[in-house]
DRENVOLUM-479324 format. One record per residue (C-alpha): residue in one letter; x, y, z; chain; residue number from 1. Coordinates in pm, 1 decimal. Layout:
# DRENVOLUM-479324
 r        x        y        z c   k
 A        X        Y        Z A NUM
...
This chain:
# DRENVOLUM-479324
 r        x        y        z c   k
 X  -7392.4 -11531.4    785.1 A   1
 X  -7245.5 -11207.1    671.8 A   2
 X  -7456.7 -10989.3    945.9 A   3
 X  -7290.2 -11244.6   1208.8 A   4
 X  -6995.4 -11175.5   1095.1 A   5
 X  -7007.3 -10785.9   1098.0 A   6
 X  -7201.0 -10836.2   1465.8 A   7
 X  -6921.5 -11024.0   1592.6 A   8
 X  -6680.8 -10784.5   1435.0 A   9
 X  -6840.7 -10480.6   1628.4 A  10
 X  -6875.0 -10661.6   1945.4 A  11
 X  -6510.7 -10731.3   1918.4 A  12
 X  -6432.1 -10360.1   1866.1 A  13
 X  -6636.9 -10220.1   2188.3 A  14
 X  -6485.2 -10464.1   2389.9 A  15
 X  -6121.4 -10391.0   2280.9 A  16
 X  -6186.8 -10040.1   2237.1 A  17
 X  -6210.6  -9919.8   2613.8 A  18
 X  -5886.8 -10061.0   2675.8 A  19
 X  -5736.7  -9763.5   2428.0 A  20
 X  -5856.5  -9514.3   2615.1 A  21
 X  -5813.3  -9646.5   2983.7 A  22
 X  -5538.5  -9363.6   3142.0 A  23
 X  -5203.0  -9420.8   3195.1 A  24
 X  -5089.7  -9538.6   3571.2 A  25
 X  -4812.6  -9383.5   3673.3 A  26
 X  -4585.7  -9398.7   3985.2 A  27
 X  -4352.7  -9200.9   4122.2 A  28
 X  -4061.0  -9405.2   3999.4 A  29
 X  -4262.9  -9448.1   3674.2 A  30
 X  -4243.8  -9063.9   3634.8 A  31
 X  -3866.2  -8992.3   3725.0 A  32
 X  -3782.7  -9298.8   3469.0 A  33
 X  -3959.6  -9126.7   3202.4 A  34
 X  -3863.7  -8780.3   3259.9 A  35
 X  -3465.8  -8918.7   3322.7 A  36
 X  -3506.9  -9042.7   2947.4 A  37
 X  -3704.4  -8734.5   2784.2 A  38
 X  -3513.3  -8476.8   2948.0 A  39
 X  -3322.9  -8264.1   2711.4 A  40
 X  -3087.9  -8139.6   2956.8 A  41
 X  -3010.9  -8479.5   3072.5 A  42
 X  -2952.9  -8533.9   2721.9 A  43
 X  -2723.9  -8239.1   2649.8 A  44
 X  -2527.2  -8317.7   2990.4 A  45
 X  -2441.6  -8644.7   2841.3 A  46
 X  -2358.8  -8588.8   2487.1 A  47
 X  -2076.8  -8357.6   2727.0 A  48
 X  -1983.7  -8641.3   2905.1 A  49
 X  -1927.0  -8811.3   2597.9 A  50
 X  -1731.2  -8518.5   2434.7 A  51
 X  -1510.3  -8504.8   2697.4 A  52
 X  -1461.6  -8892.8   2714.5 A  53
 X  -1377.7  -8828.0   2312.2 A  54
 X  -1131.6  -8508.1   2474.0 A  55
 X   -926.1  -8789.8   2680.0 A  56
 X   -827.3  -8993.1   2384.4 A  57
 X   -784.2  -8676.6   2189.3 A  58
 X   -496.3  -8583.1   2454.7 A  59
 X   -358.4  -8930.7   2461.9 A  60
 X   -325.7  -8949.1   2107.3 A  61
 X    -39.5  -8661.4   2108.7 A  62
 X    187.5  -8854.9   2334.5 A  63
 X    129.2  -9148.5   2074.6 A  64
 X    360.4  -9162.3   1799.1 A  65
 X    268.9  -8939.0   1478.4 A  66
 X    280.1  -9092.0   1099.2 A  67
 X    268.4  -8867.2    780.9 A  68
 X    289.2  -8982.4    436.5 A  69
 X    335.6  -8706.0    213.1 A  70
 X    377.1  -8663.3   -189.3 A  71
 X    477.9  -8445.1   -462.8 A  72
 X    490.6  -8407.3   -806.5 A  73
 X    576.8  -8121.2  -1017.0 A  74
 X    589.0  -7996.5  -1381.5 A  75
 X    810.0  -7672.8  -1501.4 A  76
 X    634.2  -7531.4  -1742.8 A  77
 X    890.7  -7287.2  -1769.4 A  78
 X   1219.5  -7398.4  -1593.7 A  79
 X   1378.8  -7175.1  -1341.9 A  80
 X   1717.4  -7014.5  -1354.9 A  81
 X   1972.0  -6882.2  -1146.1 A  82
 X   2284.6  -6677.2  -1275.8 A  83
 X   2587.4  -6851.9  -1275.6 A  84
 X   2948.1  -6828.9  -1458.4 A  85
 X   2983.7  -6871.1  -1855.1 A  86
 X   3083.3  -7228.6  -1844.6 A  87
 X   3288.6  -7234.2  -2171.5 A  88
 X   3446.1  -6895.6  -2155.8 A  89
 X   3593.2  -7109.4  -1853.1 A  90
 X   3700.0  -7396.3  -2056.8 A  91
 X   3853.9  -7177.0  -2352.7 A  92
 X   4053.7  -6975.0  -2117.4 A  93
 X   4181.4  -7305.8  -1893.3 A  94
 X   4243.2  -7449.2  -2223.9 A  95
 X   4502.7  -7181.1  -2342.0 A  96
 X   4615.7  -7121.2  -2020.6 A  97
 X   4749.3  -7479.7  -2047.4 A  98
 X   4883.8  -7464.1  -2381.6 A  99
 X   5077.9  -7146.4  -2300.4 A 100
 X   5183.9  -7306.7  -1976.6 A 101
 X   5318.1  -7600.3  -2185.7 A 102
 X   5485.0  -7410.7  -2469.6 A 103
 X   5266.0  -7568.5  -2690.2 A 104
 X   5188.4  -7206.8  -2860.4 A 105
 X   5330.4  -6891.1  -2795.6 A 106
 X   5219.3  -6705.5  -2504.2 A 107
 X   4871.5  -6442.8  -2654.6 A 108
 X   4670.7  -6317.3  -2341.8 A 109
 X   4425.2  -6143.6  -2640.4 A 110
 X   4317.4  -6526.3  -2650.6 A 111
 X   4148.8  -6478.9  -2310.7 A 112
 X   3792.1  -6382.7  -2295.3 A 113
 X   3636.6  -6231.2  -2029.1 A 114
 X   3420.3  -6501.1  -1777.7 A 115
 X   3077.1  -6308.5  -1730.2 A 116
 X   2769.3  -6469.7  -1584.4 A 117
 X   2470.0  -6625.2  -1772.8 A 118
 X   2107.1  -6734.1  -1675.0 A 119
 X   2138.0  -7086.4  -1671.6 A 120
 X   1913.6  -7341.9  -1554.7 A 121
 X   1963.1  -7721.3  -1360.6 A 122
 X   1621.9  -7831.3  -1297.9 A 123
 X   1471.8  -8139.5  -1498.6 A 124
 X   1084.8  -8034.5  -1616.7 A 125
 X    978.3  -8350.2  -1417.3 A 126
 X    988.4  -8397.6  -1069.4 A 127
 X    838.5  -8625.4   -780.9 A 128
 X    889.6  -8678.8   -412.5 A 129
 X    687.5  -8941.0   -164.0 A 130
 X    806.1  -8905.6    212.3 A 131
 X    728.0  -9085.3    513.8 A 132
 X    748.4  -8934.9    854.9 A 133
 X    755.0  -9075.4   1174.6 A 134
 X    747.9  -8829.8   1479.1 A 135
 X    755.0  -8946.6   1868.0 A 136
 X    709.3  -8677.7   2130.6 A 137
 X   1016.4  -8693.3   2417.0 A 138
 X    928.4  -8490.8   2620.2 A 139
 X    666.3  -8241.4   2588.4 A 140
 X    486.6  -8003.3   2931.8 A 141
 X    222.6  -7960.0   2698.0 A 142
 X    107.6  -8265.5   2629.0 A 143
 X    148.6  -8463.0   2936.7 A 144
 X    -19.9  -8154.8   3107.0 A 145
 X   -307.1  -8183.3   2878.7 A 146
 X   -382.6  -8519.5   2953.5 A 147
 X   -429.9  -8451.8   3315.1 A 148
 X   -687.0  -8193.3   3263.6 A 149
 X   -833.1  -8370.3   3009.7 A 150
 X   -960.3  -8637.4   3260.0 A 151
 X  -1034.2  -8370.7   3519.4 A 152
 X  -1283.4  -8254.1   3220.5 A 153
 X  -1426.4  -8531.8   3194.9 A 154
 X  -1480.0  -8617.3   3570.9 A 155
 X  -1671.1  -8263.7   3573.5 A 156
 X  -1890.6  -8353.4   3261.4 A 157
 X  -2026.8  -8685.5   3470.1 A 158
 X  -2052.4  -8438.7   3768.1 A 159
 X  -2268.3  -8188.6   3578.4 A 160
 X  -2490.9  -8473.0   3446.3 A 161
 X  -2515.7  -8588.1   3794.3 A 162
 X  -2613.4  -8282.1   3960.7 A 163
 X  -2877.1  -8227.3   3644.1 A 164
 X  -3013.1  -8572.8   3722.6 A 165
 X  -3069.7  -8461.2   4095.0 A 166
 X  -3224.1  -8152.6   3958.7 A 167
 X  -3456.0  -8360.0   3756.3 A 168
 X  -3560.2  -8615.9   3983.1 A 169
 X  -3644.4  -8322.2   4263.9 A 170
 X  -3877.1  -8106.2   3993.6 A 171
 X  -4036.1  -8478.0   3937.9 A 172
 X  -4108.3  -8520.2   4291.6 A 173
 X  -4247.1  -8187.4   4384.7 A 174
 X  -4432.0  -8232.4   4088.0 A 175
 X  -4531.3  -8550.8   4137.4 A 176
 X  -4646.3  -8488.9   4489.6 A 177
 X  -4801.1  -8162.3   4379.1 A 178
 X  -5053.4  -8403.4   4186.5 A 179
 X  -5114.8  -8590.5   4426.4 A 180
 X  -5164.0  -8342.1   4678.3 A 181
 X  -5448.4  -8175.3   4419.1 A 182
 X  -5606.6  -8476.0   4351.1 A 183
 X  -5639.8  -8542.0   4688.7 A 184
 X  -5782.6  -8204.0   4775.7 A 185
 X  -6010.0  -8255.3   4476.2 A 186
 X  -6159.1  -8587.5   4702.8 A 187
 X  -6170.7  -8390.2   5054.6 A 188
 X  -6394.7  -8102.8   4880.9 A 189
 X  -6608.6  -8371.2   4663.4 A 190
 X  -6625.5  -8566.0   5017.9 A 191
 X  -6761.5  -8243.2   5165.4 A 192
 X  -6993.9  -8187.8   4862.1 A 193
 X  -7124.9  -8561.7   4908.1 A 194
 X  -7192.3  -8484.4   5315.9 A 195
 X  -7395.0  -8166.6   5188.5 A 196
 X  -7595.4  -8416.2   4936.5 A 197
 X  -7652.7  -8651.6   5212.7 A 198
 X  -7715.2  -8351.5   5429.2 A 199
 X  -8004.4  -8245.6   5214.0 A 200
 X  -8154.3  -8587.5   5169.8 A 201
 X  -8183.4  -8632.9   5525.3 A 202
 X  -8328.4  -8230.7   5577.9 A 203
 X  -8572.5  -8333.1   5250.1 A 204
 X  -8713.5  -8640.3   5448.9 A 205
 X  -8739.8  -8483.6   5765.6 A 206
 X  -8938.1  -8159.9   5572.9 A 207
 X  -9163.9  -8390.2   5405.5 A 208
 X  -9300.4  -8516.2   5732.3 A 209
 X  -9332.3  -8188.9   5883.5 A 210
 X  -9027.7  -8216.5   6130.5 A 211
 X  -8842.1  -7914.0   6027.2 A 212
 X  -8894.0  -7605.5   5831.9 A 213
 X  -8904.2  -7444.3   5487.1 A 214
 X  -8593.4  -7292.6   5616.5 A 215
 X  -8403.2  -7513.1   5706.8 A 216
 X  -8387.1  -7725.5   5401.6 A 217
 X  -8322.2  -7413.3   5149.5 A 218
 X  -8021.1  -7380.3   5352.9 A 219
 X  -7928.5  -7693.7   5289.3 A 220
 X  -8003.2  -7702.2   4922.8 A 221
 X  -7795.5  -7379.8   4940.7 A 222
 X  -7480.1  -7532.5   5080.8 A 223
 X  -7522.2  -7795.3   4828.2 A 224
 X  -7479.7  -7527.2   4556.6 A 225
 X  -7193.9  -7343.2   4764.1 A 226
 X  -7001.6  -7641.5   4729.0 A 227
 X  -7065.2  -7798.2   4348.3 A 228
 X  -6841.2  -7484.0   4212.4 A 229
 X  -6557.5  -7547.7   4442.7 A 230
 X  -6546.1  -7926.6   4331.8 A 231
 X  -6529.0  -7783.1   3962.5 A 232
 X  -6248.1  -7568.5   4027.5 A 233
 X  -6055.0  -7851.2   4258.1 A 234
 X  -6166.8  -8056.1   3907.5 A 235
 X  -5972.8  -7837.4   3700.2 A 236
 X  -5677.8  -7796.9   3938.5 A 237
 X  -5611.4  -8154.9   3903.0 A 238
 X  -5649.9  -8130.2   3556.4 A 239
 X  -5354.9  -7848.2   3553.1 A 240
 X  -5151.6  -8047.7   3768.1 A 241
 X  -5136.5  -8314.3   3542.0 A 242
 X  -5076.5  -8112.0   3221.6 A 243
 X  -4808.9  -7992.2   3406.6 A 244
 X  -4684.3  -8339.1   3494.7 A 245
 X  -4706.1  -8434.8   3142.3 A 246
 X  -4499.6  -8130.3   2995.2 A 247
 X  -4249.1  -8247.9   3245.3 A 248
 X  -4198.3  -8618.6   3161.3 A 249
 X  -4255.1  -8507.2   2773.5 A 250
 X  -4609.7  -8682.7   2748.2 A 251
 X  -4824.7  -8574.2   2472.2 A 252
 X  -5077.5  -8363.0   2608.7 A 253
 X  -5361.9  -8573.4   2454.1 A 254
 X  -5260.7  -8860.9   2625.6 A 255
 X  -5455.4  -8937.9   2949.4 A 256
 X  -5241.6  -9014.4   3257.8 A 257
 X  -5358.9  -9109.2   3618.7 A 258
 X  -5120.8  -9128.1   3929.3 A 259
 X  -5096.9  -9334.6   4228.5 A 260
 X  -4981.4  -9288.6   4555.8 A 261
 X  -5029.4  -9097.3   4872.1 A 262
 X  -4933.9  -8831.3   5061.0 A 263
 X  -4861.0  -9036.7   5368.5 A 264
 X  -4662.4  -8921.2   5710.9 A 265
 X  -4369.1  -9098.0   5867.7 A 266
 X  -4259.4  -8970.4   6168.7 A 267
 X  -3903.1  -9007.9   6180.7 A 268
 X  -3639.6  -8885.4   6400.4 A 269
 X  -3420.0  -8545.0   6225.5 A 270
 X  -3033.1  -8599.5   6239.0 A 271
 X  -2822.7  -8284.5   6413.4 A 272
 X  -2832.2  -8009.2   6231.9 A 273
 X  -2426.4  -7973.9   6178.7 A 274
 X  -2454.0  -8349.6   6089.0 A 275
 X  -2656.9  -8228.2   5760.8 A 276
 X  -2428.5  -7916.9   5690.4 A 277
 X  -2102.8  -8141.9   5696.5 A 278
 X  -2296.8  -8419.2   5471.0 A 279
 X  -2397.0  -8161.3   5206.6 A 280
 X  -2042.4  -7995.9   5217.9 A 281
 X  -1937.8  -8330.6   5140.8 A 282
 X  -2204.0  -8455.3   4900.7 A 283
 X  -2349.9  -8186.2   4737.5 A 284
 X  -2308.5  -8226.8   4364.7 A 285
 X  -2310.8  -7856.0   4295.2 A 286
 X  -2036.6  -7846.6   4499.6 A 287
 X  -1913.4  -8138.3   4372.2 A 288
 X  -1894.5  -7976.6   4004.1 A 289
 X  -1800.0  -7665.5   4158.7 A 290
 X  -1454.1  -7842.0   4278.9 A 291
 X  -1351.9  -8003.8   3959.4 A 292
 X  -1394.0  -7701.9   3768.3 A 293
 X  -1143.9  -7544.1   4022.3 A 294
 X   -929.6  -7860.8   3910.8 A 295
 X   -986.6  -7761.3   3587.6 A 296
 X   -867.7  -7429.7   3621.1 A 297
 X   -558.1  -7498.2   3820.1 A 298
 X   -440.8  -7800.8   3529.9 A 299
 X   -516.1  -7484.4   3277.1 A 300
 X   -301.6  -7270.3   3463.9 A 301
 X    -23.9  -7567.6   3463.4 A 302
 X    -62.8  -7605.8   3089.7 A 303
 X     -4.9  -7216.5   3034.7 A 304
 X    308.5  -7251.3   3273.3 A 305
 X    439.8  -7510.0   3042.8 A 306
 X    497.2  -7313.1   2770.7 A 307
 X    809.1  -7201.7   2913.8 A 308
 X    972.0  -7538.1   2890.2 A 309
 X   1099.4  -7674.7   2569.4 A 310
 X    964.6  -7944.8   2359.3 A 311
 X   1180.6  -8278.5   2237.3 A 312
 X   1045.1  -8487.2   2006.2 A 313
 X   1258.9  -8776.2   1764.4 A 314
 X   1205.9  -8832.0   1392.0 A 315
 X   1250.3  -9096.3   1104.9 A 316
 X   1236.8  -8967.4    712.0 A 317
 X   1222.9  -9216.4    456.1 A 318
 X   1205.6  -9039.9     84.6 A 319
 X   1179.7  -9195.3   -258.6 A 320
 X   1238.9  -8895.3   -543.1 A 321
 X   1283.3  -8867.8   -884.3 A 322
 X   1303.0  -8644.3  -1194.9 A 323
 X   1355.6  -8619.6  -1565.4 A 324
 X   1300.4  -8393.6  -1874.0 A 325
 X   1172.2  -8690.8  -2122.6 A 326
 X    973.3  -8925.0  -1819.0 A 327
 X   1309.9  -9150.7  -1793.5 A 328
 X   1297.2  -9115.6  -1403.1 A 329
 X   1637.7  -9103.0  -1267.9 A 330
 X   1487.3  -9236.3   -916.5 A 331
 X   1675.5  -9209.8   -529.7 A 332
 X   1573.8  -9249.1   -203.0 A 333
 X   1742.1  -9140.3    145.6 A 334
 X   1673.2  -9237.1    511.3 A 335
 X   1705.1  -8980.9    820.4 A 336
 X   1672.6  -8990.1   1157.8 A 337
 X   1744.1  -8726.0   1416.0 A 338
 X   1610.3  -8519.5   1677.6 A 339
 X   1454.7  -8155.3   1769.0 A 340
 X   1406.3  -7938.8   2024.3 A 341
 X   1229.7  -7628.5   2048.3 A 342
 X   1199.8  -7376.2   2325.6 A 343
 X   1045.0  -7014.0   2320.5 A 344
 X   1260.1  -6738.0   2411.9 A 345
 X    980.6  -6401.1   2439.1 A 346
 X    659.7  -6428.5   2276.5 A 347
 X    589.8  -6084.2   2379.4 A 348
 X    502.6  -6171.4   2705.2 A 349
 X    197.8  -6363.6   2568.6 A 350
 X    299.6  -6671.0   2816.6 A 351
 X    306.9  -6452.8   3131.0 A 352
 X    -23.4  -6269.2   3025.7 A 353
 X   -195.3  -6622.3   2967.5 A 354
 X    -85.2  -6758.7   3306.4 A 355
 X   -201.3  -6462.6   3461.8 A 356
 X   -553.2  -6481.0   3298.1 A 357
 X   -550.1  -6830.6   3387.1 A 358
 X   -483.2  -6767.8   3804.9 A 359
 X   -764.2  -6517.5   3790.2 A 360
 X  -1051.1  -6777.8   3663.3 A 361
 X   -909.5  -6992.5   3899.1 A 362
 X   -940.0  -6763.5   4193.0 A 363
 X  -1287.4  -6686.3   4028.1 A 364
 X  -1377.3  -7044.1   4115.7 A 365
 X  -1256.9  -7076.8   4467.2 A 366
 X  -1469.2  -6736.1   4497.6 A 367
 X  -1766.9  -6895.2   4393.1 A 368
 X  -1734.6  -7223.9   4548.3 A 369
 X  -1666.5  -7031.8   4897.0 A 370
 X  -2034.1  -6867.8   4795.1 A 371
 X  -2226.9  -7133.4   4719.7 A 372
 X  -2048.0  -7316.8   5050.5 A 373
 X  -2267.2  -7018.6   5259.0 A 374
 X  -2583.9  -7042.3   5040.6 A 375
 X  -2573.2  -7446.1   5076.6 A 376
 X  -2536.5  -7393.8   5457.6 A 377
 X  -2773.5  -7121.9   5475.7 A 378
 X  -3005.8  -7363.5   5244.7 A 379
 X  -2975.8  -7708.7   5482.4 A 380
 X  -3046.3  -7471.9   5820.4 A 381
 X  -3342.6  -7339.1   5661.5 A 382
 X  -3510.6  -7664.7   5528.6 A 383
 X  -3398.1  -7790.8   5874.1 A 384
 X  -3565.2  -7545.3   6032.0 A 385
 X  -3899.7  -7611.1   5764.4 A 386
 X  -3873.2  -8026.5   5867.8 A 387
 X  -3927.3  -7941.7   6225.3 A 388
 X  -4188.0  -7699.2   6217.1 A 389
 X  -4366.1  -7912.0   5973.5 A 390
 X  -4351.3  -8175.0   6193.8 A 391
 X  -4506.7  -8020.9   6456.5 A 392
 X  -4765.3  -7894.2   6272.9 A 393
 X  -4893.6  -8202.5   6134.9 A 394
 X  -4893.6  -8358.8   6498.2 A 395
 X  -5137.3  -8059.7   6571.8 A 396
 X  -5341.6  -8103.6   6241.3 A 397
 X  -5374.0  -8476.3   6248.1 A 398
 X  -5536.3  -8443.7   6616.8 A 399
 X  -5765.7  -8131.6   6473.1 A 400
 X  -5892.4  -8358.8   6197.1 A 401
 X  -5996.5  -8567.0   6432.7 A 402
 X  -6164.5  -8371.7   6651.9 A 403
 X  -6357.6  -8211.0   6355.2 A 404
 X  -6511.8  -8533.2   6238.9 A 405
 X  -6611.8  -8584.0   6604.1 A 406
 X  -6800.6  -8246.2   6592.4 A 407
 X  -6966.4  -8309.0   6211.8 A 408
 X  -7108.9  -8642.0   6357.9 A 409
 X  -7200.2  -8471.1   6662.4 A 410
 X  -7382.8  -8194.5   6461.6 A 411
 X  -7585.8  -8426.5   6255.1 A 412
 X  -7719.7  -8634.3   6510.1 A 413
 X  -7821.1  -8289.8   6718.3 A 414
 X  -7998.8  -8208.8   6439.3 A 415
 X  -8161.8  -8516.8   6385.7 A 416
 X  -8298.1  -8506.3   6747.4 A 417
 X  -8403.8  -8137.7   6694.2 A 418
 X  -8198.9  -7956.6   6913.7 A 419
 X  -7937.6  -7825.8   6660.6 A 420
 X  -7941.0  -7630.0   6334.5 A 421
 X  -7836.5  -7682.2   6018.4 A 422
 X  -7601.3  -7366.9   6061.8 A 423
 X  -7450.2  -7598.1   6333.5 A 424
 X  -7399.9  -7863.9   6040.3 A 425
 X  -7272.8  -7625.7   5808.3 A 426
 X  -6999.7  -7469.7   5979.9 A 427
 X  -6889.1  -7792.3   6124.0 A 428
 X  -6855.9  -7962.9   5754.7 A 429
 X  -6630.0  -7655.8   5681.6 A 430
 X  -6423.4  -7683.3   5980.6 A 431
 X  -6405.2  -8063.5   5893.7 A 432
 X  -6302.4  -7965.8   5537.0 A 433
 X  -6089.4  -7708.0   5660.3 A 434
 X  -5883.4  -7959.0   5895.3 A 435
 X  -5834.8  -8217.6   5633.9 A 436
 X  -5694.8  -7960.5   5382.5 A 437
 X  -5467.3  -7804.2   5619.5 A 438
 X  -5352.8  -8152.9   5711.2 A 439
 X  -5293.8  -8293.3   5381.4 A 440
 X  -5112.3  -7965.0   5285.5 A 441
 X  -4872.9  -7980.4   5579.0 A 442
 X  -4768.9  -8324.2   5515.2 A 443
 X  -4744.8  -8239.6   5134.4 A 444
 X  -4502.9  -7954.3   5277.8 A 445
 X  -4321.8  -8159.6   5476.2 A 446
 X  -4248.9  -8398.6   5199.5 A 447
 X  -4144.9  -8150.9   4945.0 A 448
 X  -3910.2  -7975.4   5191.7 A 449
 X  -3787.9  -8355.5   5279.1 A 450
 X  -3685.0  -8409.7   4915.2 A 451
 X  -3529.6  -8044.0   4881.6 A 452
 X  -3337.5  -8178.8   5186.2 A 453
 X  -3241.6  -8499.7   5011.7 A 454
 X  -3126.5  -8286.8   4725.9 A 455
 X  -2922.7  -8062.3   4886.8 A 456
 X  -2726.0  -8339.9   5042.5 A 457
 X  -2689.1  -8544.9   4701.3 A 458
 X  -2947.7  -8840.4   4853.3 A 459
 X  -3015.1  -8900.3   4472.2 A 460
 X  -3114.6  -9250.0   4438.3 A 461
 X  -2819.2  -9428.4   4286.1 A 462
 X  -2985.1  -9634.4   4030.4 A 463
 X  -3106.5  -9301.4   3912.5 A 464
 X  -2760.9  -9188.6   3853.6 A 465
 X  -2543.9  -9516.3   3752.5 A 466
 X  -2854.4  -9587.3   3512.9 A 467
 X  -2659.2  -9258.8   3287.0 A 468
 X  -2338.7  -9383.3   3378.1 A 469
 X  -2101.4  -9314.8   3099.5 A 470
 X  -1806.4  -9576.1   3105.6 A 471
């Protein structure tokens, strides 16, 4: 009973087992999902977003009203004095100065004494003070300034993590597609290393009965051999690819991934050329980014500005005090209200100096928006350019393919008939291979310059993009 049970146990295991180690599938959306969520710069770009969201309340919060509870409470271990007139030299001389005046006692100025000044001190050793203060902003450049740019910040944080979304998703593609386009030249060369198999089968058979020579089927048998390294090497292209893949979407290395998909064609009709430049002048988020940092600079050169103008604010002071030398609090309170305002005069030209600083960055920007506006155009007429002459050649390479699969078949029945060669066969299996490489390539071209295109007109897919919305 106990062997059953372990036999059981180990039949379970080998049939769960190969389930563990069956590769991952992965599509292209598959990959730009995980690499949109292991990204670190996707990650960084929205911990900005969120900064900034954090900057907007930030600014908000110094138009709000402003609360302060403060307290004090203080000890003299020595008291302080201050000099001040001997109080009763005073009273001894106003108190003869009266009796003289009243005849009281004869008149005898040698019972004045001189008043001289003593170090005398008015301060209880115990003291305590609690105040609350309430402080409302009027009217403030500053502030209200401050809150403007602060959403104009924030606007170019989601920006930035747009634009490094659309960065992502294209290094996924051409990544993805890169993959692809090595796995399937892995197939076309392990296709052309099957033909040379079948090749020498058919040479083998034909040698055995005497039909062809010695000759002929070493050359086969040598093709065969040609071929097997250049299936290894497509082998371990692929195998590249995919590590590369992996370090892309942050996939452990030793985790084994598979792809699907093709590298297929669609002919599709290109829109006019100044069509795309006035789409990507329009949609491009680097541009995009580009102009609300320009905002950005202009609300910074608007907050400088606004140090010029004064600042008006109301208060309300409510106080509750006390003091005493023996802790028998003599205890008050008072209640103020009033209002300030505050204006610079000359910081040492500090102000101007700032604004000035300020105009430059901003003219910076403009500078380097009005680049990138000639690189982007430069960029679209270029991949335009790339689309068309792709398309053309993979027109002319899908008919070549064709006609070298036409001349392989034609080769191998000439040579089963006897009137062609196997050098006939050979060179026809490497035009064949030849044609579907240079097809597959083209249309993996045109793809890859298709999604450049896409990004430099800010096609990004919008689920892509609202899935990293920050509200």
């Amino acid at each position: 009973m106990k062997n059953k049970l372990i036999f059981n146990l180990l039949g379970l295991i080998l049939f769960i087992s190969p389930s563990f180690s069956q590769n991952r599938i992965l599509n292209l959306d598959d990959a730009i999902n995980i690499a949109l969520e292991n990204n670190r710069d996707i990650k960084l770009a929205k911990m900005t977003v969120e900064k900034a969201g954090a900057a907007v309340d930030e600014a908000f919060g110094y138009a709000l009203p402003s609360l302060d509870l403060n307290g004090t409470f203080t000890h003299f271990l020595r008291k302080p004095k201050m000099p001040f007139p001997d109080f009763e030299a005073l009273l001894k001389n106003a108190t003869y100065s009266i009796l003289f005046d009243e005849n009281v006692i004869p008149r005898d100025n040698n019972k004045f004494v001189p008043v001289e000044t003593q170090l005398q001190s008015f301060a209880q050793s115990n003291n305590y003070e609690a105040q609350l203060l309430l402080t409302q902003t009027l009217f403030s450049s500053t502030v209200f300034r401050g809150i403007g740019a602060s959403r104009i910040y924030y606007n170019l944080s989601k920006a930035e993590l747009n634009n490094t979304i659309s960065k992502t998703v294209l290094s996924v593609q051409t990544t993805f597609y890169g993959v692809l386009l090595a796995k399937q030249l892995y197939e076309i060369t392990n296709a052309s290393f099957l033909n040379a198999q079948d090749n020498l089968r058919n040479v083998k058979a034909l040698f055995d009965q005497g039909l062809v020579s010695e000759f002929d089927m070493l050359q086969a048998e040598v093709q065969v051999e040609n071929i097997r390294p250049l299936v290894l090497q497509m082998e371990n292209t692929l195998k590249s690819a995919k590590d590369g893949l992996k370090v892309l979407l942050g996939i452990p290395q030793e985790e084994p991934i598979d792809i699907t998909g093709e590298i297929v064609y669609t002919p599709e009709e290109l829109p006019d050329e100044f069509d795309l430049i006035s789409e990507a002048l329009q949609s491009n988020f680097g541009l995009k980014s580009l102009d609300l940092k320009k905002q950005v600079d202009e609300a910074f050169i608007q907050i400088d500005v606004s140090e010029y103008w004064p600042n008006i604010a109301a208060f309300g002071s409510y106080s509750y005090a006390g003091s005493s030398d023996k802790w028998n609090f003599q205890n008050y309170s008072s209640l103020t209200v009033g209002l300030s305002f505050s204006i610079n005069l000359w910081k040492g030209n500090r102000t101007k100096n700032r604004v000035e600083q300020s105009t430059i960055t901003f003219k910076q920007t403009e500078e380097q928006m009005n680049l990138y506006k000639d690189f982007l155009v430069t960029q679209v007429r270029a991949k335009y350019s790339e689309l068309k002459r792709v398309q053309t050649l993979v027109d002319a390479q899908n008919k070549n393919v064709k006609v070298a699969e036409r001349a392989y078949e034609i080769a191998k029945v000439r040579y089963k008939e006897g009137t062609g060669s196997q050098l006939e066969i050979q060179n026809a299996d490497i035009a064949l291979k030849q044609a579907r490489t240079n097809y597959i390539q083209s249309v993996h071209s045109y793809l890859v310059t298709k999604f450049e295109m896409d990004q430099l007109l800010g096609r990004t897919n919008q689920e892509y993009l609202l899935k990293y919305e920050t509200e």
